[in-house]
Every structure is written in C-alpha cells, then in structure tokens.
C-alpha positions as protocol buffer text, in pm:
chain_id: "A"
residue {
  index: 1
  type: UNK
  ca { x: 1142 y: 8218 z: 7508 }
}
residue {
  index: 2
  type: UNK
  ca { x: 764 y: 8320 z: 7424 }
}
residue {
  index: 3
  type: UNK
  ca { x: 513 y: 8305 z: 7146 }
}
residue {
  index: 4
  type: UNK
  ca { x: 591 y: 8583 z: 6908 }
}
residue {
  index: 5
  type: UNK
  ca { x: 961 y: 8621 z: 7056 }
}
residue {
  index: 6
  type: UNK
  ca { x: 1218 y: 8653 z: 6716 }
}
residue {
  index: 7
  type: UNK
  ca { x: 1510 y: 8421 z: 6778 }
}
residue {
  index: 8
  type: UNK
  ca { x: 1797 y: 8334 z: 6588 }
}
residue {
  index: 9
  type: UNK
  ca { x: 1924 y: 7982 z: 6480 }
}
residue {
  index: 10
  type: UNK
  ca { x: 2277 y: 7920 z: 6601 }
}
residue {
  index: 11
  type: UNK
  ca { x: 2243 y: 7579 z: 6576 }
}
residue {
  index: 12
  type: UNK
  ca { x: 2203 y: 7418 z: 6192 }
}
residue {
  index: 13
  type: UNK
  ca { x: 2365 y: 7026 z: 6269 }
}
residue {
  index: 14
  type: UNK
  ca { x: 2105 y: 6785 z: 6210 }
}
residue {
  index: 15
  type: UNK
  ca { x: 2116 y: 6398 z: 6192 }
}
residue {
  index: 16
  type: UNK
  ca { x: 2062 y: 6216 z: 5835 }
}
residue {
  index: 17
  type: UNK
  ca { x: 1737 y: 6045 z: 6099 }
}
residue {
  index: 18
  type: UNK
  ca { x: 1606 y: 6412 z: 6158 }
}
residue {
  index: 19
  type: UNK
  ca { x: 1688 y: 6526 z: 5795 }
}
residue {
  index: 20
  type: UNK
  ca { x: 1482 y: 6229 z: 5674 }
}
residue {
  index: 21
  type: UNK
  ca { x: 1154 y: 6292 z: 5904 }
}
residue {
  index: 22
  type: UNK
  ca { x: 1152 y: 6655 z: 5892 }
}
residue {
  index: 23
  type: UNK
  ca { x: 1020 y: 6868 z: 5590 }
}
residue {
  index: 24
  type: UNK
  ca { x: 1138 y: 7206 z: 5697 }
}
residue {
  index: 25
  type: UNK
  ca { x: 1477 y: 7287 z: 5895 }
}
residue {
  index: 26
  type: UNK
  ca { x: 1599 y: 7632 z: 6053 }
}
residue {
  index: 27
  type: UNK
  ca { x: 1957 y: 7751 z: 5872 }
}
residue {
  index: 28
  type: UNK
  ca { x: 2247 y: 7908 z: 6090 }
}
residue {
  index: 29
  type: UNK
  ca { x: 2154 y: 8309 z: 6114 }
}
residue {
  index: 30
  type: UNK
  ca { x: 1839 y: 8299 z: 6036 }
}
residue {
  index: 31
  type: UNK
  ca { x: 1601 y: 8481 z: 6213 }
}
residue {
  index: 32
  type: UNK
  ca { x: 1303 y: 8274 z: 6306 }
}
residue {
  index: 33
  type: UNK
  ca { x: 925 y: 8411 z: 6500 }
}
residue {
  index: 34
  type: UNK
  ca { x: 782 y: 8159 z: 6772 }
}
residue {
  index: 35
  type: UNK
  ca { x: 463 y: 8007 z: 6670 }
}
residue {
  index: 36
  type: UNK
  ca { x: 431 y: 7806 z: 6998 }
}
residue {
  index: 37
  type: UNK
  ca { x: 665 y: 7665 z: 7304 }
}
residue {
  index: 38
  type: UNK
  ca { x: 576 y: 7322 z: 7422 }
}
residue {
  index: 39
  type: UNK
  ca { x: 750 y: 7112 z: 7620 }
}
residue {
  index: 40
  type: UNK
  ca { x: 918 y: 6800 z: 7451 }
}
residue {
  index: 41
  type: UNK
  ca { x: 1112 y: 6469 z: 7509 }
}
residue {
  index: 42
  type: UNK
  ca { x: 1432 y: 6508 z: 7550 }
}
residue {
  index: 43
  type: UNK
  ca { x: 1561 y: 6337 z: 7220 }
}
residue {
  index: 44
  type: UNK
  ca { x: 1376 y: 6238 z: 6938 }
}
residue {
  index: 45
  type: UNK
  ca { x: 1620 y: 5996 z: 6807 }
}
residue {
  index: 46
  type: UNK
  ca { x: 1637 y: 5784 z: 7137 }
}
residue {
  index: 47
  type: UNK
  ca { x: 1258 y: 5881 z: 7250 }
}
residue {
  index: 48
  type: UNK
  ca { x: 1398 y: 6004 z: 7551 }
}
residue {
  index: 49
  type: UNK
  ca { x: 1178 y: 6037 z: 7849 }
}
residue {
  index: 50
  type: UNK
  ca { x: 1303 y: 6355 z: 8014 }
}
residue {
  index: 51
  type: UNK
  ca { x: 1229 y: 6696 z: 7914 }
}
residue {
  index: 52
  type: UNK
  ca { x: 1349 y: 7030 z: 7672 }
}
residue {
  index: 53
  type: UNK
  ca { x: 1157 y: 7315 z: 7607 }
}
residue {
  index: 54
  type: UNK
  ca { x: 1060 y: 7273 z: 7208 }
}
residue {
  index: 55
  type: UNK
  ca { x: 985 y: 7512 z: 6981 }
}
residue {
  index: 56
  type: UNK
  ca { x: 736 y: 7551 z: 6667 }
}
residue {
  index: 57
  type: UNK
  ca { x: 819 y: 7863 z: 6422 }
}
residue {
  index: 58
  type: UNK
  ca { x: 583 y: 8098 z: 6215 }
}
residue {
  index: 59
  type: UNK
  ca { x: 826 y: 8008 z: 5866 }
}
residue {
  index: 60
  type: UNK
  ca { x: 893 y: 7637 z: 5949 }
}
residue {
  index: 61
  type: UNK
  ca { x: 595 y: 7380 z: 5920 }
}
residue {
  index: 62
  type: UNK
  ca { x: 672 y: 7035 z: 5937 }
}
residue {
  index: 63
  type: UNK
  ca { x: 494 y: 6667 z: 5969 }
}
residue {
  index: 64
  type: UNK
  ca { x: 354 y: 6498 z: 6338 }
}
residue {
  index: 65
  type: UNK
  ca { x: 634 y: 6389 z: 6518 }
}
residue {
  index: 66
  type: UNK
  ca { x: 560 y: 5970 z: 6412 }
}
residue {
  index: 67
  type: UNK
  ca { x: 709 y: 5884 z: 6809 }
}
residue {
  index: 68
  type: UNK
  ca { x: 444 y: 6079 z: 7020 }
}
residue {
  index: 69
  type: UNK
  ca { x: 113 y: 5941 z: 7084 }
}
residue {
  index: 70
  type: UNK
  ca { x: -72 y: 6317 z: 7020 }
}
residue {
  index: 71
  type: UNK
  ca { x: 103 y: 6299 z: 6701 }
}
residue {
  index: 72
  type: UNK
  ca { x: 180 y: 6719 z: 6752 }
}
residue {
  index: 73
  type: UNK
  ca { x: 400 y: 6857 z: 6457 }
}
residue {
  index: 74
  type: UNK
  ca { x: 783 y: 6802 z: 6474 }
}
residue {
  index: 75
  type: UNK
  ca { x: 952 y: 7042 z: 6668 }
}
residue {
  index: 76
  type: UNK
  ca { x: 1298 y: 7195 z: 6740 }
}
residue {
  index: 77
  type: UNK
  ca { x: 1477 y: 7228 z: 7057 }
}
residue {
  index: 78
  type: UNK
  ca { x: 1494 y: 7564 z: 7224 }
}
residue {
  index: 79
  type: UNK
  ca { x: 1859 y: 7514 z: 7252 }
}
residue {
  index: 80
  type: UNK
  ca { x: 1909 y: 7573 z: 6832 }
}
residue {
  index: 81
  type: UNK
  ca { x: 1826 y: 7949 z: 6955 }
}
residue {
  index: 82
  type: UNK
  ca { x: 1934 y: 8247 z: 7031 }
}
residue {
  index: 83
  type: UNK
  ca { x: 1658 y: 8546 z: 7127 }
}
residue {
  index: 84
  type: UNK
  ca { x: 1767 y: 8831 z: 6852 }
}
residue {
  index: 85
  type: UNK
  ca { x: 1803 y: 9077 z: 7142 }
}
residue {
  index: 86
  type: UNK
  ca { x: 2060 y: 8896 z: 7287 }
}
residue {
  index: 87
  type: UNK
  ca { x: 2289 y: 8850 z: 7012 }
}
residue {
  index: 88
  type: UNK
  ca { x: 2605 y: 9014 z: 6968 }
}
residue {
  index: 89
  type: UNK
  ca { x: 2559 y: 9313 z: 6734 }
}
residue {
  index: 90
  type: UNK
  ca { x: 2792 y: 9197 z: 6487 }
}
residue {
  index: 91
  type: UNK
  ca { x: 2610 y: 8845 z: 6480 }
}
residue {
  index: 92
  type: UNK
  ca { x: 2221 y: 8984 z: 6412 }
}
residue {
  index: 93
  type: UNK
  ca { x: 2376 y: 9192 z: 6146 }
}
residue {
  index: 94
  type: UNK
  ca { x: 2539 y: 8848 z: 5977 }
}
residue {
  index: 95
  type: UNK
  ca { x: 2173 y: 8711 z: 6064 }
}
residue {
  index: 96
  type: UNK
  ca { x: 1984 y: 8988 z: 5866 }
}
residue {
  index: 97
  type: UNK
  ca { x: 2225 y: 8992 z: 5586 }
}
residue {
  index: 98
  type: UNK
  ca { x: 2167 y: 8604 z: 5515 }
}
residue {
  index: 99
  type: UNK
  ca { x: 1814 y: 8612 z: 5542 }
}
residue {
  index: 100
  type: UNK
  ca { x: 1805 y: 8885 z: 5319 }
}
residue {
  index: 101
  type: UNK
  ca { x: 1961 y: 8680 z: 5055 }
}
residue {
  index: 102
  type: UNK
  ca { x: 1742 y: 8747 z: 4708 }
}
residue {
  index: 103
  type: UNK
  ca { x: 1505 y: 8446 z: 4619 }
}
residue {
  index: 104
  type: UNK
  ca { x: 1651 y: 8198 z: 4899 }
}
residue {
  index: 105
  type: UNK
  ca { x: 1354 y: 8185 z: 5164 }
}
residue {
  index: 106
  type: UNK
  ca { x: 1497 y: 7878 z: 5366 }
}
residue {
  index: 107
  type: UNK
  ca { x: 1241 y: 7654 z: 5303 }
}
residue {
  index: 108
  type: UNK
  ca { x: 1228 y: 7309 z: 5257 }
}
residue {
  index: 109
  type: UNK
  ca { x: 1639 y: 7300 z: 5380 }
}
residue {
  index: 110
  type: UNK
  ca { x: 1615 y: 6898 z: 5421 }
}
C-alpha cells in the first residue's frame, strides 16, 4: 500500500477501548485515499512491541495516539484494507454504492 493508493475498508470491528480514543473510524465498503503509511506497534490495546504497517487516510483525522512517545495521530492497521483494484467487482460496486449514500459522509463513526 502507498500514499495516494484508494483502498477499501473490509474491516469495521472495533473495541469499546478504540471506539473511546478515536474520533474518526473507517465503515465496511468505504472507499478510503492514503494520507501516509507508517509503521506501527503491533496492538494498541496491549502496546505491543512488534510491528504492522499502519495507515493514516485523507477523510479520517483523528487525536495522537496517548501510548507513543512522538505522540503521531492514531492510526489504523493496514490489515482493515483492501486496495480498490483488487476487489472483486461485485464488492467495489457495493463499496461505491454505500459511499454514495446522500448526506452520510462517514465521519465521526465513534
């Protein structure tokens, strides 16, 4: 995954902890533009010390993540994603129609 690269949440669970901390949260389907890949612990919840490939998004902007030292926004894990070329057909078409959905941007989804 690179900066700029459109992916595709497949992944929507979150923990009441990470629902708490976070402001903004990717929905199932949506289609989402890397802002920035980083590499991150592996676990938030558990401040894990090995490590996933993290993502930031264009639409999603969230607090610092209150566990690392640098205090660099609160990311999501690269495994949440799909790249939208690599999707079925019939599941970026499910993908555009929900983000299409009048007045329902998917901000703020805590």
């Amino acid at each position: 995954m690179t900066k700029g690269q459109k992916v595709v949440c497949i992944n929507d669970a979150f923990s009441e902890f990470v629902t708490a901390i976070y402001r903004q949260l990717p929905v199932k389907g949506r289609t989402y533009t890397i802002r920035e890949v980083f590499l991150g612990r592996e676990r938030i919840v558990k401040g894990g010390d090995s490590a996933t490939v993290g993502l930031l998004l264009h639409e999603l902007v969230n607090p610092p993540d209150p566990f690392h030292a640098g205090k660099e926004e609160l990311g999501f894990s690269s495994e949440r994603f799909a790249p939208l070329e690599e999707l079925p057909p019939e599941e970026v078409a499910a993908g555009a129609e929900i983000e299409a959905a009048p007045g329902d941007h998917g901000y703020g989804q805590n």
